[in-house]
C-alpha positions in Angstrom: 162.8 -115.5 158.9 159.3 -116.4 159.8 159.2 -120.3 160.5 155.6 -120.1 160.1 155.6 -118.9 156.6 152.5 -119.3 154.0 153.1 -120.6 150.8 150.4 -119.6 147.8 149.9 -122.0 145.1 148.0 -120.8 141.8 145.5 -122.6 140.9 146.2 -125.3 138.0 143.5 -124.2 135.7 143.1 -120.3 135.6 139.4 -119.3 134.9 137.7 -115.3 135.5 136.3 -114.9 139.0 132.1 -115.3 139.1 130.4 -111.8 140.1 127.9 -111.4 142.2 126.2 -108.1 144.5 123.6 -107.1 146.4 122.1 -104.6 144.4 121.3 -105.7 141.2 122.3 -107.1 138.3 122.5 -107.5 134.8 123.7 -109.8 132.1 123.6 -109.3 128.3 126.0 -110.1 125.7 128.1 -107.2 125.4 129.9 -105.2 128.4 128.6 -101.6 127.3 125.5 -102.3 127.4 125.9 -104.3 130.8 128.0 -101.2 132.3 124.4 -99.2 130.6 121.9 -101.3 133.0 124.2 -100.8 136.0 124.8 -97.3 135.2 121.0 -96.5 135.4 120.7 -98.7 138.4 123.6 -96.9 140.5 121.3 -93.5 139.8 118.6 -94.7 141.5 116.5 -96.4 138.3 114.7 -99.6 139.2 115.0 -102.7 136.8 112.4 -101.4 134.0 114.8 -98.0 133.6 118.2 -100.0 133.3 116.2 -102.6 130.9 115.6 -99.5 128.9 119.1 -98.4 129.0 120.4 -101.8 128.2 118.1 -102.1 125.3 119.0 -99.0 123.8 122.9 -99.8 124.2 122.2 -102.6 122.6 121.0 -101.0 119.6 124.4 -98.8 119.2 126.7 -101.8 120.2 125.5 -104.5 118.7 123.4 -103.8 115.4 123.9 -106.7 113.7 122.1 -108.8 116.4 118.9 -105.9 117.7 118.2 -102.5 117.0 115.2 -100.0 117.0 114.6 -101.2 113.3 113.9 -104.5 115.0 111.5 -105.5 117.9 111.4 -108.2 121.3 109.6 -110.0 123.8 109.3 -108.5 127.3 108.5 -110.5 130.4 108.4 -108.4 133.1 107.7 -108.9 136.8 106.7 -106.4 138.9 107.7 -106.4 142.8 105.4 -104.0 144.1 102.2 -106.1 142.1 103.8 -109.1 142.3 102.2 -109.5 139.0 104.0 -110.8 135.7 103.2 -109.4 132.1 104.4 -110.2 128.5 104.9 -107.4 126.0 104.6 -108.5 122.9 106.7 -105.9 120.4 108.2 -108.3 118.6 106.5 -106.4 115.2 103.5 -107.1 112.7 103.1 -107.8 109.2 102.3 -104.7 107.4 98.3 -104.2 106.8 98.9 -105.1 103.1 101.2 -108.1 103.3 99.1 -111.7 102.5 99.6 -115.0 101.8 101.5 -114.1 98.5 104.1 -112.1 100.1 107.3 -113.8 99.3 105.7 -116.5 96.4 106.1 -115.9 92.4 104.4 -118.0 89.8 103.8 -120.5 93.0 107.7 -120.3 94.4 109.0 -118.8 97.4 111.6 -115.9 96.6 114.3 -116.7 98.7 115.6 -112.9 98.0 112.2 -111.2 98.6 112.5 -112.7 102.3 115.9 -112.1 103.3 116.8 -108.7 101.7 113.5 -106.8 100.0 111.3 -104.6 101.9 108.9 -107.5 101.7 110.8 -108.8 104.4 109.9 -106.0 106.8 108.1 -106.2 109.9 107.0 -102.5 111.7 109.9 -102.1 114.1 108.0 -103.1 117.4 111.5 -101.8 119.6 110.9 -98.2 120.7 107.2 -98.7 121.7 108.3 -101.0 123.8 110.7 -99.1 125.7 108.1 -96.4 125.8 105.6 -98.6 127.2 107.6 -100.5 129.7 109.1 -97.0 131.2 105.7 -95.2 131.2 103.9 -98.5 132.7 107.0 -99.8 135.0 109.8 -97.3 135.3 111.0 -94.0 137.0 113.0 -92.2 134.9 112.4 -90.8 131.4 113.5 -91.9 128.1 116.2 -88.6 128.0 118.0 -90.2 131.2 117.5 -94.0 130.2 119.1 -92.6 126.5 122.1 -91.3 127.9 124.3 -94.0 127.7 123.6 -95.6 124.2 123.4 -91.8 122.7 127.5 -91.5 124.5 128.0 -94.4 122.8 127.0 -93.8 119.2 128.7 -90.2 119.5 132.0 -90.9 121.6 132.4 -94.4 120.1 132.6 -97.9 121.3 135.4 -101.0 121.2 134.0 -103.4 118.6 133.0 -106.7 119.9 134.6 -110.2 118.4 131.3 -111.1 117.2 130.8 -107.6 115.6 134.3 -108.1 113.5 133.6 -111.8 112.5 130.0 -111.0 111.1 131.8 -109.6 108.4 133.2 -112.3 106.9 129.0 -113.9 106.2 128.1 -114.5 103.0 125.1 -113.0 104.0 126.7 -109.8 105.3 128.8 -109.4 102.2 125.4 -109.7 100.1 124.1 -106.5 101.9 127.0 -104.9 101.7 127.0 -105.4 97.8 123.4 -104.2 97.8 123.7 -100.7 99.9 126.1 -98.0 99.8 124.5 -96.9 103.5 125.2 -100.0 104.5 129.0 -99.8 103.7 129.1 -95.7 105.2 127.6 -97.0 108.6 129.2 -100.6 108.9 132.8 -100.6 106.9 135.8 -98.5 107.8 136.5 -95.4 105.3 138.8 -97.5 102.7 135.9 -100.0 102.9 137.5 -102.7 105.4 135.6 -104.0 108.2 136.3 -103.1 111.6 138.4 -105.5 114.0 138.2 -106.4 117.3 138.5 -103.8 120.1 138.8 -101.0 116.6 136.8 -97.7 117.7 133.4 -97.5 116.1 131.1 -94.4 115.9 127.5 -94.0 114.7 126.9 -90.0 115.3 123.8 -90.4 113.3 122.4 -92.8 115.9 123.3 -91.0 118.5 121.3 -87.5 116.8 118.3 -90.1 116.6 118.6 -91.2 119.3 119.1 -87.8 121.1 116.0 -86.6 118.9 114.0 -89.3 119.9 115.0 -88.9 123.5 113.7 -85.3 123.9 111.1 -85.3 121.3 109.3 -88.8 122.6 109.2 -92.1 120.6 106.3 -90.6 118.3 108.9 -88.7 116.3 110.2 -92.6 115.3 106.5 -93.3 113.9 105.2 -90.4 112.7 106.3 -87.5 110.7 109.8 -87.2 108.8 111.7 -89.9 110.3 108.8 -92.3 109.7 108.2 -91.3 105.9 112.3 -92.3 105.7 111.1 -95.5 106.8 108.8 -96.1 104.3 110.6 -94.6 101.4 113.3 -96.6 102.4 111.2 -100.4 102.1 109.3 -99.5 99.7 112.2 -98.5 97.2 113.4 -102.2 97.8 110.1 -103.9 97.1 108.4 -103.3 100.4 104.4 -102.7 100.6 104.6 -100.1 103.6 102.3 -97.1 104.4 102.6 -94.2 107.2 99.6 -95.6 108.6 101.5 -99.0 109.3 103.9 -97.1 111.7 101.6 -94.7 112.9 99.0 -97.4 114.1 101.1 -99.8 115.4 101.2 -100.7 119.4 102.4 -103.7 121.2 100.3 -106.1 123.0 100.1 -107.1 126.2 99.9 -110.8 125.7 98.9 -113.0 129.6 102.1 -115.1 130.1 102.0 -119.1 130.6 103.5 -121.1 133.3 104.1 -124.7 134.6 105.3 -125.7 138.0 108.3 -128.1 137.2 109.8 -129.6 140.3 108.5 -127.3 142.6 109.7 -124.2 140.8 106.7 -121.9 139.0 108.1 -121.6 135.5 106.8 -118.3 133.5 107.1 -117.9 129.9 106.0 -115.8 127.1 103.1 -116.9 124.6 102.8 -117.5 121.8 103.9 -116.5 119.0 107.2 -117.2 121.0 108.9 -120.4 121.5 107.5 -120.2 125.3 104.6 -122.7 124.8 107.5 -125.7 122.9 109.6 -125.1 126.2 107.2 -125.2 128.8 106.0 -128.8 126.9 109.4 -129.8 127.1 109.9 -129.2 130.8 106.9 -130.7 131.3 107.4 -134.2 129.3 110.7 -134.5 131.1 109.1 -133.8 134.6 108.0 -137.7 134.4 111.8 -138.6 134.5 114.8 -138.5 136.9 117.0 -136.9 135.1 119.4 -136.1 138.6 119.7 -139.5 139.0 120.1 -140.3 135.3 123.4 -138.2 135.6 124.3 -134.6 133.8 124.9 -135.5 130.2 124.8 -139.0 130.7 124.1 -141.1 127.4 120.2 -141.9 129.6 119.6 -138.4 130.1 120.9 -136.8 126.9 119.0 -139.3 125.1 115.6 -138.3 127.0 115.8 -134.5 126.7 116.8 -135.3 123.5 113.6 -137.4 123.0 111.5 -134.3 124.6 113.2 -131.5 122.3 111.7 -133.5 119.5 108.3 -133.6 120.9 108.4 -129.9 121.5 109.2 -129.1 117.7 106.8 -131.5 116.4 104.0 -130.1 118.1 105.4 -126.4 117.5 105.3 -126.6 113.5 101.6 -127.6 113.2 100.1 -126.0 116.3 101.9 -122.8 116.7 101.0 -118.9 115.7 99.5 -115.9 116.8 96.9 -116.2 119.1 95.3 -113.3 117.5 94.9 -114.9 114.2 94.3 -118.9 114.6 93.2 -121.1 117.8 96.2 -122.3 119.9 95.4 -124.8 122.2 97.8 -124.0 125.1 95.9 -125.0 127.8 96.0 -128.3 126.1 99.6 -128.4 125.4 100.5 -127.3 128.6 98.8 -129.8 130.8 100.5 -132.5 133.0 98.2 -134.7 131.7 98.8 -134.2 127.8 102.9 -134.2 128.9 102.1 -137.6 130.6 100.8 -138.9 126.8 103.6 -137.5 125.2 105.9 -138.9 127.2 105.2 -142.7 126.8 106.2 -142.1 123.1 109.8 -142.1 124.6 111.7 -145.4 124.2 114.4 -145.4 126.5 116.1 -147.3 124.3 115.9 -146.3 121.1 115.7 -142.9 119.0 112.4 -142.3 117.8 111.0 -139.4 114.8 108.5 -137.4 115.7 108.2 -134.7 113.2 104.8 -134.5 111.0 106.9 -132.8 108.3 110.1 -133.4 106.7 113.6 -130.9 106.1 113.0 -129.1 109.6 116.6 -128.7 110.5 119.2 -126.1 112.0 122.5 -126.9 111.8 123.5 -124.4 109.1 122.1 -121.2 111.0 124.6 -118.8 112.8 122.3 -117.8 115.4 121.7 -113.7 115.9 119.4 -112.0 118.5 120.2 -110.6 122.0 119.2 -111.6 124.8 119.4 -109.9 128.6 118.1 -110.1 132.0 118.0 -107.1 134.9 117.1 -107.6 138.1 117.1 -104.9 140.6 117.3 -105.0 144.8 113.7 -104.8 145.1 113.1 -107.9 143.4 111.7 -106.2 140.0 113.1 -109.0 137.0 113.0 -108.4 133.2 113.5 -110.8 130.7 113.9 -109.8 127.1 115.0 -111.0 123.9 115.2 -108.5 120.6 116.3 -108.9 117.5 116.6 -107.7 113.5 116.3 -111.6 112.8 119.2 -112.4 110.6 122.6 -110.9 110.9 122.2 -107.0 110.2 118.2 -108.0 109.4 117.7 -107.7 105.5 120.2 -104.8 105.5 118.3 -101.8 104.6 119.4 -98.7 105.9 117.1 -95.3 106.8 119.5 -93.0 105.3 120.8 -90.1 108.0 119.5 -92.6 110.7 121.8 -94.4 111.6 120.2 -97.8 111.8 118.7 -101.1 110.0 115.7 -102.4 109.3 114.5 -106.2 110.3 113.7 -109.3 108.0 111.2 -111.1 110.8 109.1 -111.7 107.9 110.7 -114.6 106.9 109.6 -115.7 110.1 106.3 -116.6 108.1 105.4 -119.4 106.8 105.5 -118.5 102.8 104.8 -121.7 101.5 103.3 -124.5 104.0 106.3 -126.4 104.2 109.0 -124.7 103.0 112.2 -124.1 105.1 112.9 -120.7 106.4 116.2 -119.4 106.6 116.6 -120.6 110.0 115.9 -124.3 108.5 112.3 -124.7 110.3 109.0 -125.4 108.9 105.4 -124.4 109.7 102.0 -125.2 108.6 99.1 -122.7 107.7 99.3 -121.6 111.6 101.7 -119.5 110.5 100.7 -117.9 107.2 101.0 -114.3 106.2 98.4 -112.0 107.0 98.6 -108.3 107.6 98.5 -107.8 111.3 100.0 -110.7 112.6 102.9 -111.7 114.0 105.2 -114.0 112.9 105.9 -117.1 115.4 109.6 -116.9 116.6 111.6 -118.9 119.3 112.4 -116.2 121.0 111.1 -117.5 125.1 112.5 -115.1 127.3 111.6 -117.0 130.8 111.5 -116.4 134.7 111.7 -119.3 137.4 110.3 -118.5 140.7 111.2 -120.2 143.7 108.8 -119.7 147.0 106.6 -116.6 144.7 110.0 -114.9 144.4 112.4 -114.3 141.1 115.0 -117.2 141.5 116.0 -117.5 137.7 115.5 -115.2 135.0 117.0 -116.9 132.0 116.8 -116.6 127.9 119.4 -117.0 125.1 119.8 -115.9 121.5 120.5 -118.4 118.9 117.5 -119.1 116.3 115.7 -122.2 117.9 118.5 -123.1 119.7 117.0 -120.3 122.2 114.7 -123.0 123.2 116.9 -125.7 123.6 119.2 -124.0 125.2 117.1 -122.3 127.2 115.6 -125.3 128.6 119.0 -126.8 129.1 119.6 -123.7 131.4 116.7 -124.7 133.6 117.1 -128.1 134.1 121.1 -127.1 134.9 119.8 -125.1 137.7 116.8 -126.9 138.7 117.7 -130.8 138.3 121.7 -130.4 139.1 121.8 -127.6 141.0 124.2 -125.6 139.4 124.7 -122.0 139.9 125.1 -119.4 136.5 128.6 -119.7 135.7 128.1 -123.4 135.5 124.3 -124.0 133.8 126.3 -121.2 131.5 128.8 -122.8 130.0 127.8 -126.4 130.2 128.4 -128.4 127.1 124.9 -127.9 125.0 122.8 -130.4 122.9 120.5 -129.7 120.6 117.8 -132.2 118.8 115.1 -131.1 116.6 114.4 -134.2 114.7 115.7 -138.1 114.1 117.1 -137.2 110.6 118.8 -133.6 110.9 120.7 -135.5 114.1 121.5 -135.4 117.6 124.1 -132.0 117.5 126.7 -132.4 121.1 129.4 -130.3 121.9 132.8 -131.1 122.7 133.0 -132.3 126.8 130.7 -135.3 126.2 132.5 -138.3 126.3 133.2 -141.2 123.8 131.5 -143.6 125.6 128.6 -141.3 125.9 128.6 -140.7 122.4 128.8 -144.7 121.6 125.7 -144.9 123.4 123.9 -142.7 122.0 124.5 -144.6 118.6 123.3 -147.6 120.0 119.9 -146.1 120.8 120.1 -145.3 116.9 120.8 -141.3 117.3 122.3 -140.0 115.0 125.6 -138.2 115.9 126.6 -134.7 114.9 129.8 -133.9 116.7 130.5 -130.1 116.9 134.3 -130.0 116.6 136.5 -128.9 119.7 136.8 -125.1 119.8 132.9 -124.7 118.2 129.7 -124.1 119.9 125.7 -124.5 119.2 124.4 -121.0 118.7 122.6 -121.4 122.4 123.6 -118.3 123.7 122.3 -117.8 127.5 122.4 -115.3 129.4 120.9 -115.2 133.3 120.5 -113.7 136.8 120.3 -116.1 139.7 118.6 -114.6 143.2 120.0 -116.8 146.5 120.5 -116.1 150.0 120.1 -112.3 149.4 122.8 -112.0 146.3 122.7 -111.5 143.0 124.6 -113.5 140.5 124.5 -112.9 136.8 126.2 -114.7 134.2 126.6 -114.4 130.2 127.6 -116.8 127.7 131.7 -117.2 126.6 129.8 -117.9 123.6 129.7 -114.6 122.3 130.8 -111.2 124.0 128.6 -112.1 126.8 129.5 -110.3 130.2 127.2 -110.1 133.3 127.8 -107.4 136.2 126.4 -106.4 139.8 126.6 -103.1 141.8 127.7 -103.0 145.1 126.5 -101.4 148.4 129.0 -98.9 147.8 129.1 -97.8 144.1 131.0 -99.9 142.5 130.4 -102.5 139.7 131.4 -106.2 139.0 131.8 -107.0 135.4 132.0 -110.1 135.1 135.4 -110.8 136.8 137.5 -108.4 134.8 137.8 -105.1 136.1 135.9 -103.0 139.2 134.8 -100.1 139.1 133.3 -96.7 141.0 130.5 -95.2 138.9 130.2 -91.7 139.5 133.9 -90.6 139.5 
């Protein structure tokens, strides 16, 4: 017997390995359509073609966050150009809609936003993919299709999320109001699927399949876009074939800060962009390494910043198409440097112009994912169908729902939306225009290279945790699996409260009630909807990481075929 024997000791507190490759990676919230990006990405496809893929996946996998009856923002860098552009595809207000849209008699119609087909926005998705893949990628929309169309016809493992969406009073309510719904969503005898339960969508996947052969014109155009419209209309909607037929995303130029040395890229406005890169900014005045990670000192003054942020979001945000937004104002060091004496290290201040903003009630939907490739090409891009399963309208024989982004409106100058926020006239209706949303898909460079690409579903706890993210990485040095799953905060204003996860201390806590915040504890075994997901680019590696928050899962490919997902199994694509 060896005298010199080892002995191996497990670890005390089991957690999942981190991933990381060399060539490429991807993160999103749901490990088909992670296996999707790397899939395209082991054939040869650069970062724009998985994107696609990933999108698309999404659509199949997880429709009660995105889908092609929904839209995104795309913030895409380009390797070759070195040059970064913002897609804007998040979807318009059809040409008729106006001021009126959701109001009767003088009151907002809380059902004419949340389930009519006034609550429609034109489906923004598929042009986008067409125009990133035609502008960016090399491969068509057939190939890029392939996976989500296996999906929808072979069938996919539900997701937790998926099964617990169910049990929304909001889900139930669309369920009660469409018999499509049920067919596509509910099992045969009208029960919900479970976790891990096989799910199919074969009429997906034929759209899909169509679509991928026939180009993305078929979606806007002809029968499947007369569907469309028969199908908002019939619930109150005020579409036309011209709306789809007319409709193309804009290139919108991205803004930026520098923030600690780091070149910070966001997307505008109408996105939640321009409130994050404020916030960054106010809090470049303070040392927040030295203040501590989620001490009560530097909770309390990224606290005090999130509040600035919103306050100046509800007056001075909307589309830049439509009303003057002051960015270059907002975004300057020098207007950051004014905002920030407001803060009072001391004490808890209000900031909002208007009262009831708040978001504690709201779930949180969207997805959010990030691909970057071994040439150094990055996208960042959140989509969505707004609230869980959008207003729940179904194309019959398509396979799919429609959006409620409408809502996103203001209908009333300060009147809550269903995500609890409040807008001025910035905001209002008009046919055309795009709803503001805080959606801020974001990309940190480091030395004119991709070092973080970064976003997060969650309502407008995308911003905050977004931002949360950034100054994890940045300001404490943490790599994905930690800025990840950090404990979250989220303040929007003095009277809705100072919301902190469980992992922050007592004492912290105690503090933070002495400098007058007001404390919403989320209980132990909760979460804030802040729902990141990221690639990080160091010393030649990729490492991607997704929230536990959700289904999240990030994965890399290998030198030599195989894929990473996340620590839980390994793989050889191509076998």
């Amino acid at each position: 017997m060896s005298e010199n024997k080892s002995q191996y000791m497990w670890p005390a507190t089991w957690k999942k390995p981190y991933v990381y490759g060399s060539e490429g990676a991807v993160s999103c919230n749901n490990v088909y359509a992670t296996r999707a990006g790397l899939e395209i990405l082991y054939q040869g496809g650069n970062a724009f073609d998985a994107a696609a893929a990933v999108s698309l996946a999404l659509a199949v996998v997880e429709p009660h966050h995105s889908g092609i009856g929904g839209g995104c923002f795309s913030l895409l860098y380009s390797a070759s150009t070195q040059k970064i552009e913002a897609l804007d595809a998040r979807g318009i207000a059809p040409k008729n809609a106006d001021n009126d849209l959701f109001l009767q008699n003088g009151e907002v119609q809380d059902e004419w936003k949340d389930v009519s087909g006034k609550s429609v926005a034109i489906p923004g998705l598929y042009k986008a993919i067409d125009t990133i893949l035609k502008k960016y990628g090399t491969m068509g929309l057939k190939q890029v299709s392939e996976p989500a169309i296996r999906y929808a016809k072979n069938g996919f493992g539900v997701s937790f999320t998926g099964s617990i969406t169910s049990d929304d009073d909001s889900v139930h309510r669309k369920c009660s109001l469409s018999k499509d719904f049920c067919h596509l969503y509910l099992k045969a005898d009208g029960s919900s699927y479970q976790f891990g339960e096989q799910m199919k969508n074969p009429e997906l996947g034929n759209l899909l399949e169509a679509i991928s052969s026939g180009g993305v014109e078929k979606f806007y155009t002809g029968t499947i876009a007369k569907k469309i419209v028969d199908a908002i209309n019939a619930r109150g909607g005020i579409f036309t074939l011209e709306d789809l037929a007319e409709y193309s995303p804009k290139f919108r130029t991205p803004i930026h800060t520098s923030y600690r040395g780091y070149e910070v890229v966001a997307f505008a406005p109408p996105s939640g962009g321009c409130a994050l890169l404020e916030m960054l900014n106010i809090l470049e005045n303070y040392d927040l390494k030295n203040m501590g990670h989620n001490s009560a000192q530097s909770i309390h003054t990224i606290a005090e910043a999130m509040k600035l942020g919103f306050a100046d979001r509800s007056v001075a945000m909307g589309d830049p198409d439509f009303v003057k937004v002051n960015t270059e104002h907002i975004l300057s060091k020098e207007y950051a440097a004014k905002r920030s004496s407001h803060i009072d290290a001391d004490h808890a201040k209000e900031f909002a112009p208007a009262s009831g903003i708040g978001v504690k009630d709201y779930p949180g939907n969207t997805s959010h994912f990030v691909v970057m490739d071994r040439d150094g090409n990055t996208v960042s891009q959140t989509q969505t169908v707004r609230d869980w399963f959008g207003c729940g309208i179904v194309v019959p024989g398509c396979g799919f729902i429609l959006n409620n982004a409408m809502s996103d409106f203001s209908a009333k100058e300060g009147t809550l939306t269903s995500q609890g926020l409040t807008y001025g006239n910035a905001n209002c209706i008009k046919g055309g225009k795009t709803p503001l949303s805080s959606m801020s898909p974001t990309i940190v460079f480091k030395d004119r290279k991709p070092f973080l690409a970064i976003g997060a579903a969650g309502g407008p706890r995308i911003i905050t945790g977004t931002l949360q993210g950034i100054l994890n990485a940045v300001d404490f040095g943490m790599m994905p699996e930690q800025l990840v799953r950090m404990p979250f905060i989220t303040c929007l204003t003095k009277a809705q409260g100072l919301e902190l996860e469980s992992g922050i201390s007592e004492d912290t806590r105690n503090l933070l009630k002495a400098k007058d915040h007001k404390i919403v504890a989320v209980p132990k075994g909760l979460a804030l909807s802040s729902m990141l997901n990221c690639v990080m680019y160091r010393d030649g590696q990729f490492y991607p990481c997704a929230t536990e928050r959700v289904d999240g899962c990030g994965g890399a490919l290998m030198p030599d075929g195989h894929i990473l997902l996340d620590g839980i199994c390994q793989e050889e694509l191509g076998k």
